[in-house]
TIDO-59057 format. One record per residue (C-alpha): residue in three letters; z, y, x. Coordinates in steps of 0.2 Angstrom, whole numbers, plus 5000, padded with zeros to 4 digits. Layout:
BEGIN
ALAZYX
...
END
This chain:
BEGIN
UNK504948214964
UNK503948204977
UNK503248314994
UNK501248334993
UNK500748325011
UNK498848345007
UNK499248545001
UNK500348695011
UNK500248855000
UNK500748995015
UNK500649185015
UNK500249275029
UNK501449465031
UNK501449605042
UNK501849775046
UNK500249865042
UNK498649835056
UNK499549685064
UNK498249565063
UNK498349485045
UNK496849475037
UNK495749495056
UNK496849305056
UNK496349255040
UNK494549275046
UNK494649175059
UNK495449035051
UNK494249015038
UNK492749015051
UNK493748885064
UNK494048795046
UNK492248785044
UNK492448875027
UNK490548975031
UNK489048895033
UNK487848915047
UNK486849055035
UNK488349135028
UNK489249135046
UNK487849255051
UNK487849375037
UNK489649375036
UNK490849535041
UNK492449555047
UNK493849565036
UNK493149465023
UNK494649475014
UNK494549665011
UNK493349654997
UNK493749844989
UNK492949994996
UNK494750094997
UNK495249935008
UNK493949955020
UNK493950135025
UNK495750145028
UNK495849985034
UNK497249915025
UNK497749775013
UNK498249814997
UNK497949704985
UNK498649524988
UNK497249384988
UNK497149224990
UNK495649105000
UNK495648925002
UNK495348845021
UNK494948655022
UNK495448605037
UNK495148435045
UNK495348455061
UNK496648345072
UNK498348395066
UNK497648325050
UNK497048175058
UNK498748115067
UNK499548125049
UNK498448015041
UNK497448135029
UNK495748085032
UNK495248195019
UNK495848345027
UNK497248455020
UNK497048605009
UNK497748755017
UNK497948895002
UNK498049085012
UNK499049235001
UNK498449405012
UNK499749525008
UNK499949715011
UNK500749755025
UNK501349935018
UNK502749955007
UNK502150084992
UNK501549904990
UNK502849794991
UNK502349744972
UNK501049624979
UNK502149554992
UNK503449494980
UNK502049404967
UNK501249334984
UNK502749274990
UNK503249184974
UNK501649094975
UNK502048974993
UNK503148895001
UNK503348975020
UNK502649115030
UNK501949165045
UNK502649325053
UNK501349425064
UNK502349535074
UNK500749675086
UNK501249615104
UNK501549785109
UNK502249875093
UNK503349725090
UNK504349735071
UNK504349875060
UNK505049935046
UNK503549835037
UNK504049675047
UNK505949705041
UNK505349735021
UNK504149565020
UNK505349475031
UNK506949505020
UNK505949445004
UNK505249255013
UNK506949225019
UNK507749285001
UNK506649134994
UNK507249035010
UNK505649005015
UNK505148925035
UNK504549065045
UNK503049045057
UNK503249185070
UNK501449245077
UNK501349365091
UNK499549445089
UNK498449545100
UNK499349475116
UNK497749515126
UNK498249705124
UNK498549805141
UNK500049855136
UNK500949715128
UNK502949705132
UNK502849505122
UNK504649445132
UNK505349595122
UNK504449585108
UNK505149395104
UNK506649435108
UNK506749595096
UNK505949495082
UNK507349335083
UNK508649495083
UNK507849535067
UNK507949375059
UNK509749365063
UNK510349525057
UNK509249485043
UNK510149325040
UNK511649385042
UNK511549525030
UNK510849395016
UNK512449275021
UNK513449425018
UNK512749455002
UNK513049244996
UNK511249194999
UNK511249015008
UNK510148995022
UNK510048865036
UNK510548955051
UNK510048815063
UNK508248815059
UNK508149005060
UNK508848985078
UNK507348855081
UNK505748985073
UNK504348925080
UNK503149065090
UNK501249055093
UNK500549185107
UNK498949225098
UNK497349345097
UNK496649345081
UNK495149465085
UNK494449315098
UNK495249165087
UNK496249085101
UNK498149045099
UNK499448945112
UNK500848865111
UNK501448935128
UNK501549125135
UNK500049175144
UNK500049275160
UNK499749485158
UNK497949515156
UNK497749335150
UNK497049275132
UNK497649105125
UNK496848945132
UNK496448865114
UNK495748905100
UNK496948925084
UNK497148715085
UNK498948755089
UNK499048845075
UNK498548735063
UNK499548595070
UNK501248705069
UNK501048755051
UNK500848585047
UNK502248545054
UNK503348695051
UNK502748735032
UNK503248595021
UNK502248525007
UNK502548564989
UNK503948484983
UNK503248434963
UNK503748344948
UNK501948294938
UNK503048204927
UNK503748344919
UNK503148484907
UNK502048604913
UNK502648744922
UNK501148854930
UNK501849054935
UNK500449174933
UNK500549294949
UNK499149384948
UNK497449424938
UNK495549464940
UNK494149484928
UNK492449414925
UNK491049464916
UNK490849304908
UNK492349244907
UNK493449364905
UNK495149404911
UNK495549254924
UNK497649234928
UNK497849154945
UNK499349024942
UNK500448934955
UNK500748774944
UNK502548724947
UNK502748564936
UNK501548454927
UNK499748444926
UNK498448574916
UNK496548504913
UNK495248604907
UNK494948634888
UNK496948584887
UNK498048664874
UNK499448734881
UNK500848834875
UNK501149044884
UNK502949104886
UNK502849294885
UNK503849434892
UNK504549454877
UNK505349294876
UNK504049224862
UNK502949084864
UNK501449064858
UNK499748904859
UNK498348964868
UNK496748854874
UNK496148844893
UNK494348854890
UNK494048874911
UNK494948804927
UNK494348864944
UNK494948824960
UNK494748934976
UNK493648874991
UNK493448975004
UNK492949144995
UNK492249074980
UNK492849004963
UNK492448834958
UNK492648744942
UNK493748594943
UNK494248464931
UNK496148474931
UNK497448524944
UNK499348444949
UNK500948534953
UNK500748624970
UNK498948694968
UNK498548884964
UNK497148874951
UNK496549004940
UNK496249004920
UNK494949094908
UNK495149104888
UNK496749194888
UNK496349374882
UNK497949454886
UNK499149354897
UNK500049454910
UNK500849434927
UNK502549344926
UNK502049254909
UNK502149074911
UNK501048944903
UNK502048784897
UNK502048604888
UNK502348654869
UNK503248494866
UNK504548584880
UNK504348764885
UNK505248794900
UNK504848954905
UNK505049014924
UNK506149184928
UNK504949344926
UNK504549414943
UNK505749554950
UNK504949694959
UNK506049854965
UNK506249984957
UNK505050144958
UNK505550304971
UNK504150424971
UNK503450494954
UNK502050614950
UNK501250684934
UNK499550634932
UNK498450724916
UNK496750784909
UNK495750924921
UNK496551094914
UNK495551214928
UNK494351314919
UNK493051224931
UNK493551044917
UNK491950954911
UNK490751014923
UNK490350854931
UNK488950774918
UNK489750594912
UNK491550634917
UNK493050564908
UNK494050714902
UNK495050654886
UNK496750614886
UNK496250454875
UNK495250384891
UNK496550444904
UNK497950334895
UNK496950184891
UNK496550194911
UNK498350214916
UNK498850064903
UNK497549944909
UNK498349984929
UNK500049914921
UNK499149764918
UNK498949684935
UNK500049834944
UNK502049764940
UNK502549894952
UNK502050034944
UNK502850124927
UNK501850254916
UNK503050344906
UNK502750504894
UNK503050684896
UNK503450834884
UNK501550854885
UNK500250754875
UNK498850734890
UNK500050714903
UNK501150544907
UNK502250534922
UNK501850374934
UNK502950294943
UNK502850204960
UNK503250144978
UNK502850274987
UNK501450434991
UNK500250304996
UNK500250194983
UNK500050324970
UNK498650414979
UNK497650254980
UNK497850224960
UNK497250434959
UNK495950404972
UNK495050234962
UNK495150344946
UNK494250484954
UNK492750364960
UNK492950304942
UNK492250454935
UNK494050544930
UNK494450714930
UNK496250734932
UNK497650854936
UNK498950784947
UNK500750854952
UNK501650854967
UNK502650684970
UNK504450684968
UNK505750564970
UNK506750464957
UNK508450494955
UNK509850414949
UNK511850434945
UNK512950294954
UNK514750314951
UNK514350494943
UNK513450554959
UNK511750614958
UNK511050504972
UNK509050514980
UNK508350374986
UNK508250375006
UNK506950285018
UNK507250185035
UNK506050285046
UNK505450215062
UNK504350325074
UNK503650315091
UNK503050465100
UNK502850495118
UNK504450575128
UNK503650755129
UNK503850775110
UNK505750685107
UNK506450865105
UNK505250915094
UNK505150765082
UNK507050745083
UNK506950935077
UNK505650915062
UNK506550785055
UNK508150855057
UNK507551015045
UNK507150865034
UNK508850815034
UNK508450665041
UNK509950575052
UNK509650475069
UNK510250295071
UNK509650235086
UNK508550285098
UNK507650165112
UNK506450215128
UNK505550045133
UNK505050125150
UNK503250145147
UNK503350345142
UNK503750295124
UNK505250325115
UNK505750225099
UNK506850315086
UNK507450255068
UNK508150395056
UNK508850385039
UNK507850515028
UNK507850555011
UNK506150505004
UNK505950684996
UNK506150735016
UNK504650615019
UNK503250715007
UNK502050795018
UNK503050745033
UNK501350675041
UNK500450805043
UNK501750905053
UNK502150725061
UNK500350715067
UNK500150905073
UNK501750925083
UNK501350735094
UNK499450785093
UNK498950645085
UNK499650525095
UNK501550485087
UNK501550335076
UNK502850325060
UNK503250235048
UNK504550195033
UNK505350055022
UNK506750075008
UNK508350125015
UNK509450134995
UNK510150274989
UNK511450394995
UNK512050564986
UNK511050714986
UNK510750805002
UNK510550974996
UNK509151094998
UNK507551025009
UNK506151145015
UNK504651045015
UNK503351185021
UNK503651325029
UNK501951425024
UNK501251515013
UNK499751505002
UNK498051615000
UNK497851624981
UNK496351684975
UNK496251814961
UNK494751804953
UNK493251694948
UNK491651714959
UNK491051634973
UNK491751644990
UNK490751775003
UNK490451745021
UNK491051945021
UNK492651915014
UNK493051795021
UNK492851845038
UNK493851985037
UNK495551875030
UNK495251725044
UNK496151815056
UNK497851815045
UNK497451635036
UNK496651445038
UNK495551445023
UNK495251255016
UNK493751305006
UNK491851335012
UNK491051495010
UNK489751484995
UNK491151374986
UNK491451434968
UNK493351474965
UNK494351524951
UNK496151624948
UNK497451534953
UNK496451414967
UNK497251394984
UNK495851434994
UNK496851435010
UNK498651435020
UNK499651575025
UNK500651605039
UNK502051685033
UNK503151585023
UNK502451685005
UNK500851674992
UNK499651804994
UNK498451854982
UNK496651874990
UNK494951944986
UNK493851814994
UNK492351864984
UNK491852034989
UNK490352074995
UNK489852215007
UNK489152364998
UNK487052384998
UNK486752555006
UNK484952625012
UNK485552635030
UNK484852515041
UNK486152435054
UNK485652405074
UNK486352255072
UNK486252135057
UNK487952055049
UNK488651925060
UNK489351785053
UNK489551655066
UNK491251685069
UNK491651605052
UNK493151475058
UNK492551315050
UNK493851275034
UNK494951155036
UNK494651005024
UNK495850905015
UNK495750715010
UNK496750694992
UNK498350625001
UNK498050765012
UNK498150874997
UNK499450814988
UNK500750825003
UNK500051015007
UNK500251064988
UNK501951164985
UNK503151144971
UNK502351254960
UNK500551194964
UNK499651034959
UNK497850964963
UNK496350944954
UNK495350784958
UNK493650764953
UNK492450644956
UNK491550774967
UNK492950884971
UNK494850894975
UNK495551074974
UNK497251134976
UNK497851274963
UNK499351354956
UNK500151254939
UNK499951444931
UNK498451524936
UNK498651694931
UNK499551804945
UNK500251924930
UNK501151764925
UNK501551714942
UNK502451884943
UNK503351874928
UNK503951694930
UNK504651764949
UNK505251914940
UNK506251824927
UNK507051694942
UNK507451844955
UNK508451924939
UNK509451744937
UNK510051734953
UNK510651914953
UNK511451884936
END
């Protein structure tokens, strides 16, 4: 066995908006990875290549790129030919946490980004946990040190803390880990945006003196080569996969032992334990942003194959004189669930070329378990509905979101969490919540999340009018918890959560304290009617809308439904007015984005998602039943 010092495989993690993949773009352009031509039509964020990624600004799929780099570092250590630098961009938000794990299995080291103002969140903590698990080196980068604002003294100090309590948990738990290079984790002061880095603190209000040269050399240095075998049988884990249209489905592969060519025969060891000889008919390597075909490839490089139909993401391909498989990759398990089925409104199938059927809703939600392994579809007692399991809020949203823009019409319930018996106790699962909000809304924020049964554990002022706080909450206390979050600190509080495991049930949560406007027949909404009910409701339609019975058209006050006329129309007589109707004092609606609708919905509610429209309404539309149900409950509780 020997090191390959011509290769360093290294993913690059982060609480969300840290600086990874601004970073990434600067080390392929300082790596020489554009040309002239394509330097000047390229954007920022390269590595964002899905629309969803772009507008919310957000990683989250992992990817991989290739940098070349031959720049000194590479020089002083003899390699002439430059060393091959493979990057793994992974999400920074942990609904994704999925993509972290499968990313993390594909490298050996890490650098950490840590904002230089923000410092570590709960983010930071959940990717942090998962290199030092595979005891991986840690790189620690602190980005964006050119902010007014940055505190990076503290910052350092709070992010060793974290290794060390992170360590010390794991040593607790039996993991081995060398707790005299944790003490030594290298830091680079960098700013990603400008593409400078340093090895040495700059001065407040300074940026770096270099450009990401330091960087390079202490990766090098820090990240050790591949440690491989190529004598031995083939190993290569398949972590991830894409699709061509004409090659088909391409598995990207870390290759772990051995050696795989092109047009070899190889043998698949499938999650089932069965092994079965497939032929490679394509081999591509990564450079830069672009697959290339390649000949063969060695233990230590991440390839990608074609002529596989169905292989899957923990399957490994292996010599079929001696199959040695590699462990399945773990991913934790699911805490937020939602029922996700055919459009049932009776506006279904209005949009021309929608998919409608159940048939074309399932086959969409099994080819998501294909490349998603952190997602779970499982039936219901309903034929066109199927309970998905997942991460988080976000992570299902996204999946509802690409579907919509897929052409689906679906009806979506509110998330709930998934719960389990330990010992014989129903238990929830909870969430580490971090939040930072200015001083003049610490009563308020500590009071919201109180309600939500959440439980304070420390609490920090750094002096700069901020106050840090971290709760335990229960993840069922989380759902729509933004909204309320944003609109008590006016925009301006900043939270975010990681797992936290599970503790027993904490009883009752009111989640929303208002009511819904329900409207009670079909028509189309009046500027009339409408008018006259602003003043006791926030409506979250426009006027002209069409709506039907059942549809939330708005929000009520008072913590209770109420059943509204917001079609009628003001009666024609021969009488001329003075004046003509005014209108302008129509309030504009309120409009809500999908995830916005989904945390407003109320337990009996759900949301209706079309590719044109998302409408919130009542699970039963008719307020008869509505009443009965009530009826039938309210007689229950009495008896």
């Amino acid at each position: 066995m020997h090191s390959r010092e011509d290769i360093r495989n290294v993913a690059i993690v982060a609480h969300v908006d840290h600086g990874k993949t601004t970073l990434v773009d600067a080390l392929l352009r300082q790596a020489g990875a554009f040309s002239a031509h394509e330097e000047s039509k390229q954007e920022d964020r390269v590595m964002d290549s899905g629309d969803l990624e772009r507008e919310k600004g957000i990683t989250i799929l992992a990817k991989n790129t290739s940098v070349h780099y031959r720049g000194q570092a590479a020089q002083k250590r003899g390699l002439t030919d430059g060393v091959t630098i493979n990057v793994i961009d992974t999400p920074g938000h942990a609904d994704f946490g999925g993509e972290v794990e499968r990313g993390l299995s594909m490298v050996d080291g890490v650098l950490l980004l840590v904002d230089a103002s923000e410092g570590p969140l709960p983010q930071t903590r959940f990717v942090l946990r998962k290199a030092l698990e595979a005891r991986m080196p840690v790189v620690v980068v602190v980005n964006k040190v050119d902010r007014p604002d940055q505190r990076i003294n503290e910052v350092v100090d709070e992010t060793t803390d974290l290794l060390l309590s992170l360590a010390e948990d794991l040593v607790n738990e039996g993991v081995e880990l060398d707790l005299d290079r944790l003490l030594d984790v290298p830091v680079i002061y960098a700013s990603a945006k400008l593409g400078r880095a340093s090895l040495t603190q700059p001065e407040p209000g300074e940026v770096p003196d270099s450009d990401l040269e330091p960087l390079f050399e202490t990766l090098l240095e820090t990240i050790p080569g591949p440690v491989v075998d190529t004598d031995a049988p083939l190993q290569a884990h398949v972590t991830n996969l894409d699709a061509s249209p004409f090659l088909g489905r391409i598995a990207l592969l870390r290759i772990h032992a051995g050696k795989l060519t092109k047009g070899q025969n190889v043998a698949l060891a499938r999650r089932d334990g069965s092994i079965e000889n497939v032929h490679i008919t394509e081999l591509l390597r990564t450079e830069g942003l672009e697959r290339v075909p390649a000949q063969s490839a060695t233990a230590g490089d991440i390839v990608a194959v074609a002529g596989v139909d169905d292989i899957m993401i923990g399957e490994t391909l292996v010599d079929p004189e001696d199959p040695r498989p590699l462990p399945l990759i773990h991913v934790d398990d699911p805490s937020i669930s939602m029922t996700i089925g055919i459009n049932t409104s009776p506006m279904a199938g209005r949009v021309r070329g929608a998919k409608v059927t159940a048939r074309q809703v399932k086959d969409r939600l099994q080819r998501e378990l294909v490349g998603n392994v952190s997602l779970q579809v499982l039936p219901t007692d309903r034929p066109d509905a199927w309970e998905v399991r997942g991460r988080g809020e976000l992570a299902l949203a996204i999946l509802v979101e690409q579907m919509r823009r897929e052409g689906f019409e679906l009806t979506v319930g509110k998330p709930q969490v998934v719960t389990r018996e330990i010992d014989g106790v129903l238990s929830e699962p909870m969430d580490a919540l971090t939040v930072d909000v200015p001083e003049d809304y610490l009563g308020d924020v500590t009071q919201l999340l109180a309600a939500r049964k959440g439980r304070m554990e420390t609490m920090a002022n750094h002096g700069t009018g901020w106050v840090r706080m971290e709760f335990t909450v229960p993840v069922r206390g989380l759902i729509g918890f933004r909204t309320a979050f944003l609109t008590i600190t006016r925009g301006t509080g900043i939270a975010a959560s990681i797992s936290a495991g599970y503790e027993p049930w904490h009883g009752v949560i009111e989640s929303r304290k208002t009511g819904s406007l329900v409207a009670d027949r079909a028509g189309q909404a009046t500027p009339y009617a409408m008018v006259n009910l602003q003043e006791r409701a926030t409506f979250i339609i426009e006027a002209g809308s069409e709506v039907y019975e059942g549809q939330v058209v708005g929000e009520n006050p008072r913590n209770e439904d109420m059943d509204v006329n917001v079609c009628r129309e003001k009666k024609q007589t021969n009488t001329r007015a003075a004046s003509a109707d005014n209108f302008e004092g129509l309030v504009p609606p309120r409009r809500l984005t999908l995830e916005e609708s989904l945390e407003f919905a109320s337990n009996d509610e759900c949301v209706e998602v079309t590719p044109h429209d998302i409408r919130i309404r009542k699970n039963v539309l008719s307020a008869q039943e509505r009443f009965k149900i009530a009826a039938r409950i309210r007689r229950g509780a009495r008896g």
